[in-house]
SEZADREN-843689 format. One record per atom (N, C-alpha, C): x, y negated, z negated. Coordinates in steps of 0.2 Angstrom, whole numbers, plus 5000, padded with zeros to 4 digits. Layout:
BEGIN
XYZ
...
END
This chain:
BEGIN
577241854537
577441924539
576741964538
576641994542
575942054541
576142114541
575842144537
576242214535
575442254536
575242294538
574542324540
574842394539
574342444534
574442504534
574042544540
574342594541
574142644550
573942694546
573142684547
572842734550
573042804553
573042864547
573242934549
574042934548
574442874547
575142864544
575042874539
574642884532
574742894525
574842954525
575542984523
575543044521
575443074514
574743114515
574643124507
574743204506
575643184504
575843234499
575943234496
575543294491
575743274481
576243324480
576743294476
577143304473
577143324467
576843274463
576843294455
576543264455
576143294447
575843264444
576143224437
575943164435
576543104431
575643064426
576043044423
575642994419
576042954419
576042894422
576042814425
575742774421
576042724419
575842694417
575342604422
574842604420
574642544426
574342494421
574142454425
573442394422
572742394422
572342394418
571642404418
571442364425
570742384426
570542374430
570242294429
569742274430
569542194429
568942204422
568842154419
568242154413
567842214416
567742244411
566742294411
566242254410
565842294415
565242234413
564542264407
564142234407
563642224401
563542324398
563442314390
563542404392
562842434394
562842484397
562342534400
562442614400
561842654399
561942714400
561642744407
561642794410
561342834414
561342884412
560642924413
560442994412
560743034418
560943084417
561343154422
561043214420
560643244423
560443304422
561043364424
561143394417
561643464417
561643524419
560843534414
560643594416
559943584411
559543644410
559043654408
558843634401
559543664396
559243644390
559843604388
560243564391
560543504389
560543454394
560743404391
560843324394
561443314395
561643244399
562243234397
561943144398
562543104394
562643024397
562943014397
563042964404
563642944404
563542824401
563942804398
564042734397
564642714395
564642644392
564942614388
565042584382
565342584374
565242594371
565042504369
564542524363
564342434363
564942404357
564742334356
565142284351
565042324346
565742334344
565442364336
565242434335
565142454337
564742524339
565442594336
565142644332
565942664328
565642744332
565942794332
565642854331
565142884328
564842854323
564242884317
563542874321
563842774325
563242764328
563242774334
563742814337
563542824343
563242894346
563442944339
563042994341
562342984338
562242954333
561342944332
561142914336
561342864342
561042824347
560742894352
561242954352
560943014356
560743054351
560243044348
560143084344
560343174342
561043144341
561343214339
561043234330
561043304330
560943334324
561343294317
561043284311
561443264307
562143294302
562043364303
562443394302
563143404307
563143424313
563343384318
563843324318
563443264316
563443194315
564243194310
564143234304
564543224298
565043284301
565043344304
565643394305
566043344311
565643314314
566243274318
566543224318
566243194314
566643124307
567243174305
567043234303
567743254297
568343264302
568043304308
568543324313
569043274315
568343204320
568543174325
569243104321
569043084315
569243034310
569843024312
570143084310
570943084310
571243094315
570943114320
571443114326
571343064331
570743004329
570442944334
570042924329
570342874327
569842814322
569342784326
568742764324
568142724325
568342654326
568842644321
569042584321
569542554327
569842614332
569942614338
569842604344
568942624343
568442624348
568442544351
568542534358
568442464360
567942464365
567642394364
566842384369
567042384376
566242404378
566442434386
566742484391
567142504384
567542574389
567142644388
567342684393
566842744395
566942794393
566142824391
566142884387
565542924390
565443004388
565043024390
564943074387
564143084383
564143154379
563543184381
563743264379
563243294381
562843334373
562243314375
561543344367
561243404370
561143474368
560743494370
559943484367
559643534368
558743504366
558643514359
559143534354
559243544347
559443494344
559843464346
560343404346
560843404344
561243484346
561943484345
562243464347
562843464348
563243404350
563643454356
563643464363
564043504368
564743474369
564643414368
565443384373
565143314373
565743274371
565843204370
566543204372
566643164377
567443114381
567343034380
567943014381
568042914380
568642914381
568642894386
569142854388
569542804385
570042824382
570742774379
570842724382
571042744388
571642684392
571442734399
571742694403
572142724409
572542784411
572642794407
573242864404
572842924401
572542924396
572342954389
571442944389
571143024386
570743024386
570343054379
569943064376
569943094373
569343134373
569443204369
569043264371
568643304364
568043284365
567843354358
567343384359
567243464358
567043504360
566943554353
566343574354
566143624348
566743684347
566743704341
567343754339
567143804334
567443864333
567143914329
567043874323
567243814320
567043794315
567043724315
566443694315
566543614318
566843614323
567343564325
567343534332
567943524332
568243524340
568843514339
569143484344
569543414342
569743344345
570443344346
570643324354
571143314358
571143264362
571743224361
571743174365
572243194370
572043194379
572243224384
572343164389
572743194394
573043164399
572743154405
572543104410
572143104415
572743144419
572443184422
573043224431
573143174437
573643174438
573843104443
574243124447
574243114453
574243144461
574643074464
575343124465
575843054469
575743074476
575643014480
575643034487
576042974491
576443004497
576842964500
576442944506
576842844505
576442794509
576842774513
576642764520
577242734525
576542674529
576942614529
576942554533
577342534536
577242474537
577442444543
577242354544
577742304544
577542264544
578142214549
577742154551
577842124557
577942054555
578441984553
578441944554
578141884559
577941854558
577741804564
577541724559
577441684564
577541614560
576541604557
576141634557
575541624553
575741684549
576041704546
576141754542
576941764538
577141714537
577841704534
577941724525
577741754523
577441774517
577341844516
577941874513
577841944509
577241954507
577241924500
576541924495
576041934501
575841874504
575241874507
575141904512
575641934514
575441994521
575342054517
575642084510
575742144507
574742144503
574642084503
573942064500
573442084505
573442064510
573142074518
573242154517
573642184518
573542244520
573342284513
573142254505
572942294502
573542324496
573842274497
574542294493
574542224491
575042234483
575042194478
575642174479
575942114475
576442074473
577042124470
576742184466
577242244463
577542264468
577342274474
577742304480
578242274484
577942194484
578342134490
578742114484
578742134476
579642114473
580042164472
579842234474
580242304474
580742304480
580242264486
580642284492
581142224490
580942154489
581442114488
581942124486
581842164477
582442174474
583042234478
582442294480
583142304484
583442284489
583442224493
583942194497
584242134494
584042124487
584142054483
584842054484
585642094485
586042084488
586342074493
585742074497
585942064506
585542004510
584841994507
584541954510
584041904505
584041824505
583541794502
582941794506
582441824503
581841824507
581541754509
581441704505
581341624506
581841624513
582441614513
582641574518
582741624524
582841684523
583341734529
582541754534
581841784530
581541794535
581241744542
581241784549
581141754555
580541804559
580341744561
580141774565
580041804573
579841874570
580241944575
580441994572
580641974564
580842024560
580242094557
580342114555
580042164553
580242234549
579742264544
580042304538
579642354539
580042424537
579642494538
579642504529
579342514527
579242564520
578942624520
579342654514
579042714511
578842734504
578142744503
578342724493
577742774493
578042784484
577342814481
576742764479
576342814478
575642794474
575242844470
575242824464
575042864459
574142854460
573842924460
573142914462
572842984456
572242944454
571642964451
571042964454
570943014456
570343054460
570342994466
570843014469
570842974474
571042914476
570942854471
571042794469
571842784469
571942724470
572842724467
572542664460
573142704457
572942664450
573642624447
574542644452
574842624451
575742624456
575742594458
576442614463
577042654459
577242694462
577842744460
578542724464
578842754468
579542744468
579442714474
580042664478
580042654486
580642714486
580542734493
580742804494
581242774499
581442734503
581442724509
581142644512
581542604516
581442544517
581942514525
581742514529
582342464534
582042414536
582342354536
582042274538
582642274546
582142264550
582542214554
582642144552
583142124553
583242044552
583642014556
583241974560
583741944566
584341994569
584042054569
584442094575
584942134570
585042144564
585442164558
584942224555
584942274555
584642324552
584942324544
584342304541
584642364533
584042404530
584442454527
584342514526
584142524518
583842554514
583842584509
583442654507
583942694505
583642764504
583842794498
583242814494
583642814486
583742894486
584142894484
584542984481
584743004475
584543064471
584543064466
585143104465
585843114464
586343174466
586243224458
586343304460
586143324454
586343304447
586043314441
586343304435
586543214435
586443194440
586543094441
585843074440
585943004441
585042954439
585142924449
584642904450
584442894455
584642824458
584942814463
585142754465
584942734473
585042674475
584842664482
585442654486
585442674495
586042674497
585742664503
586342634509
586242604516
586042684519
586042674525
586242724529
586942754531
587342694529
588242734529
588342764522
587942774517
588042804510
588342734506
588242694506
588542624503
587842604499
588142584491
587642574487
587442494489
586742504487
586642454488
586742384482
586842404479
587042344472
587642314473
587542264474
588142204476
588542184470
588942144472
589342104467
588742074463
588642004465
588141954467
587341974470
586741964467
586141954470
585941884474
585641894480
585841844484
585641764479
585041764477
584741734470
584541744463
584541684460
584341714452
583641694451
583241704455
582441694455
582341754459
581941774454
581641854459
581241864464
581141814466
580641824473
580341754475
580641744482
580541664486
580741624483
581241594481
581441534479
581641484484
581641434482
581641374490
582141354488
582941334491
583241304490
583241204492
583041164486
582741094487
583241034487
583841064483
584641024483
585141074485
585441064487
586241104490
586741094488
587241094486
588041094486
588041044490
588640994486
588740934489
589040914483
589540874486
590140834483
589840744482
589340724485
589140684485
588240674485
587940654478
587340654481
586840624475
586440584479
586040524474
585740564470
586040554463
585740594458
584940534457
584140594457
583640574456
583440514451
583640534444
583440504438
584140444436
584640474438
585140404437
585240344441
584940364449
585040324452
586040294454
586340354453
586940344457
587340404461
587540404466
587940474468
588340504463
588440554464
588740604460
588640664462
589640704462
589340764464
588740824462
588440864464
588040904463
588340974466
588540994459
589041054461
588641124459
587841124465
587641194462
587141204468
586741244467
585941224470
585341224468
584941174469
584341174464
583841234468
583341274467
582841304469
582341284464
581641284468
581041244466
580741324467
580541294457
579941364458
579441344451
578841384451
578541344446
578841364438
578541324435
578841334427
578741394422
579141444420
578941504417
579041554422
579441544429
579641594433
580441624430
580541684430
581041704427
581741714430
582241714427
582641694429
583241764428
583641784432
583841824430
584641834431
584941884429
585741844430
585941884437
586341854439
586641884446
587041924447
587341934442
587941984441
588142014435
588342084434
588442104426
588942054422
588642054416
589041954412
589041964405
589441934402
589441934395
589141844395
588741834389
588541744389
589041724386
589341674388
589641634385
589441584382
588741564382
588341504378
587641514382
587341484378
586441494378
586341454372
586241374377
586341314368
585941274374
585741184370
585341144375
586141104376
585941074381
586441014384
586040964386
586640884384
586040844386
585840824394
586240844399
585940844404
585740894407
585940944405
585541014409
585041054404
584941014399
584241054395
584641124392
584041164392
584341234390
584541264395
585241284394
585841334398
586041394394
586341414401
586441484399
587241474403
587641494399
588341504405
588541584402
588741604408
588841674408
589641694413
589741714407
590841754410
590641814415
590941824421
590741884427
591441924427
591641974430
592341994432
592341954437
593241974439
593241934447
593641864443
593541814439
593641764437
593041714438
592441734440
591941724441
591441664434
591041634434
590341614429
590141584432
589241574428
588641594433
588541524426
588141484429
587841424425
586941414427
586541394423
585741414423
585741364419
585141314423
585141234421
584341224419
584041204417
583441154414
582941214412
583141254409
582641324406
582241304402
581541324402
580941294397
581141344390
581341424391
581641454386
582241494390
582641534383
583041584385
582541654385
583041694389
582741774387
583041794381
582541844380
582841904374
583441914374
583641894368
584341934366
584841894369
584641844373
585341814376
585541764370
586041774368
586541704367
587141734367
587841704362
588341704363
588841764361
589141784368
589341874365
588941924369
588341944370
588041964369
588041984381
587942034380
588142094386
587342084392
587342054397
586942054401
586942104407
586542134410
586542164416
586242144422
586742144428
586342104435
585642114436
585042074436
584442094434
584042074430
584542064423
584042034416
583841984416
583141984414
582841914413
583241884407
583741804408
584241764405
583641714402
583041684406
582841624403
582141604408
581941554410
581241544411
581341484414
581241464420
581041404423
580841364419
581241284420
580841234415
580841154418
581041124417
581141044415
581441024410
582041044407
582141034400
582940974404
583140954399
583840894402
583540844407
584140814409
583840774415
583540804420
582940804421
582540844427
582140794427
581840794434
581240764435
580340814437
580640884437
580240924437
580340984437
580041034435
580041114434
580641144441
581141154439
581541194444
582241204441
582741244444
583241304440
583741254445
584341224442
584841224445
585341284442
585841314447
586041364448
586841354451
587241354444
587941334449
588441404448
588841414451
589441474450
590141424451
590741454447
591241414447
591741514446
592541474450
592841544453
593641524450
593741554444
594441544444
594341464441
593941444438
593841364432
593641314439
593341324447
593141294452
592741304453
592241234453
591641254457
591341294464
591041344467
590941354474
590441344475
590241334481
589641344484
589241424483
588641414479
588441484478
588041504483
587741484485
587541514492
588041544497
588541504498
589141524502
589441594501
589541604493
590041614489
589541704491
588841684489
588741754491
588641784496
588641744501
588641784507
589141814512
589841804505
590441834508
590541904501
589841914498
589641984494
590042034498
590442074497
590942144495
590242174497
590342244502
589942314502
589942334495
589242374496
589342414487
589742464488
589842504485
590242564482
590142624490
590642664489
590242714495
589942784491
589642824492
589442884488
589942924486
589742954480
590343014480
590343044485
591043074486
591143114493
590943194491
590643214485
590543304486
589843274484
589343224486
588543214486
588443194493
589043164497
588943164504
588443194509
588643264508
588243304512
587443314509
587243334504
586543324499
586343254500
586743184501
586443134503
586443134513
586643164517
586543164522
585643204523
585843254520
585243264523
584443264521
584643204513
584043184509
583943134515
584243074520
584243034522
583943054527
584243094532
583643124537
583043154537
582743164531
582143184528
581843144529
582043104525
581643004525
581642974531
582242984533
582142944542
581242954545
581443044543
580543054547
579943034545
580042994539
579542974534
579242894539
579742874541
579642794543
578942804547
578642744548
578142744552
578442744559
578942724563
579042734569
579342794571
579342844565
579542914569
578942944569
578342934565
577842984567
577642974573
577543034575
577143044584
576243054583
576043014585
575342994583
575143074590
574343104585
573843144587
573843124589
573643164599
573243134603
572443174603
572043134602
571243114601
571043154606
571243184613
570743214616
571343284619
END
């Protein structure tokens, strides 16, 4: 798949401003300061702070006033410890030619700053928020056989793995991306991105999504109805959240054994049925349950290693085989939601190597789980007095696609 962002298609409208949470950037490198001329009778520097390096010794490195030194100690202490302070992250202070102190900032984290500044008496220390600018992003991408790969087209165009499991998850009840993507198909997106001074520093909501897929249009457009939480829906007002998720592997699983009544088990060496399906993925990928569940067990077995069985409505259970661990909180009794991470890819039981066997049984019978989900029920329809407030939230966003904007003509 090649998904390529268009040029004069980024619509940058800010919306709000958020504090987002994201990931640092990669290691800082060696510390260094540069000099910035302010103005006439102060300086300013900007670097990073060395190993070990506390506030006492970082204002006498700029030779700030002594008196200075110790009112800022008294201030600064208790609102941001020295003991805090981590090497390499960015600071910048300003001395006049007295060597009073004007202004000193440092960078907490990606979120958080902090701030201190001369005051009618000593100094006075706040730790502030960076301003962060959401702007909506619309692509557009193209399946073809050297590009069969979400991740790796979403990468190609400058886009992370955060995105190609967002859009996964919302079609996680309608289509597996491992087996259903073809070639021909292709996907429109709308999504935020949280930006500092420019820069994106973290993806925000997907707003908007349709995938062709073999001539089968689906839709997702999220709406928030007032005084409600925000959910995603087709373009007929039909929730997207299924009975069933098409898989219990969050992203590209490969199915490597199928359902079957009959089949050479690897390690015993004799046929037997295989009443599930294996997906091959590597070890410590998470697992997640299919369906809202109570466990019914989360114990080792001796041929399926660590299991998780889980009770569904419907007459439904959901079995998770050769798990290296369980997730959080699972064991017996205990309330799952379609989504939660149950447990971790492993090789535990009879296995021959890292992969999740996966069975559903309907009514005390085993089915075929692939089969089984893709005779998944429509979700929900909307309520009907949000109907209208969801009609014309969805026309909005229709205009957002990359295939409704009318490109400038350049001459």
């Amino acid at each position: 798949m090649r998904i390529r962002p268009l040029c004069g298609l980024v619509v940058a409208l800010s919306l709000a401003f958020v504090a987002a949470g994201c990931h640092e950037a990669g290691p800082a490198g060696p510390h260094r300061t540069t000099d910035i001329r302010l103005s006439a009778d102060a300086s300013a520097v900007e670097g990073t702070i060395a190993p070990g390096e506390t506030f006492g010794d970082l204002l006498e490195r700029h030779g700030v006033d002594p008196d200075d030194r110790q009112a800022f100690t008294d201030t600064v202490e208790p609102v941001f410890s020295s003991r805090q302070l981590r090497a390499h992250q960015a600071f910048a202070i300003s001395v006049d030619e007295a060597g009073r102190l004007r202004e000193l900032t440092y960078k907490i984290d990606p979120d958080r700053f902090l701030l201190i500044q001369p005051a009618e008496k000593g100094f006075h220390a706040e730790v502030k928020s960076y301003r962060r600018e959401v702007a909506l992003v619309a692509i557009r991408g193209d399946v073809d056989k050297e590009h069969p790969s979400l991740v790796a087209a979403l990468a190609r165009a400058g886009e992370d793995v955060g995105l190609a499991v967002g859009i996964a998850e919302l079609f996680a009840g309608d289509l597996d991306f491992y087996r259903d993507l073809q070639p021909g198909d292709s996907i429109e997106v709308v999504f935020e991105q949280v930006l500092r001074e420019g820069a994106r520093v973290a993806y925000g909501d997907i707003v908007a999504a349709r995938l062709t897929n073999e001539g089968r249009v689906l839709t997702a457009f999220r709406f928030q109805p007032p005084g409600g939480r925000p959910a995603y829906y087709d373009d007929k007002g039909l929730s997207l959240k299924r009975f069933f998720l098409a898989s219990p592997l969050k992203f590209e699983p490969r199915i490597t054994s199928g359902f079957s009544f009959r089949r050479m088990h690897p390690i015993l060496g004799i046929a037997r049925p295989h009443l599930g399906a294996d997906f091959g993925a590597p070890a410590g990928a998470p697992v997640v349950a299919t369906a809202d569940a109570t466990v019914e067990s989360a114990r080792y077995t001796a041929g399926g290693g660590n299991t998780v069985t889980l009770r569904h409505a419907q007459g439904y259970e959901s079995r998770y085989l050769h798990l290296s661990a369980f997730g959080p909180g699972v064991r017996a009794g205990a309330h799952v939601a379609q989504g939660q991470i149950i447990g971790r890819v492993g090789a535990t039981g009879l296995a021959t190597g890292a992969h999740l066997h996966y069975e559903l049984m309907k009514n005390g019978a085993h089915v075929n789980p692939v089969a089984e989900q893709k005779r998944n029920p429509p979700g929900k329809p909307i309520a009907p007095d949000e109907r209208a407030a969801f009609d014309e939230a969805r026309a909005t966003l229709d205009q957002r696609f990359v295939g409704a904007v009318v490109p400038v003509p350049t001459n």
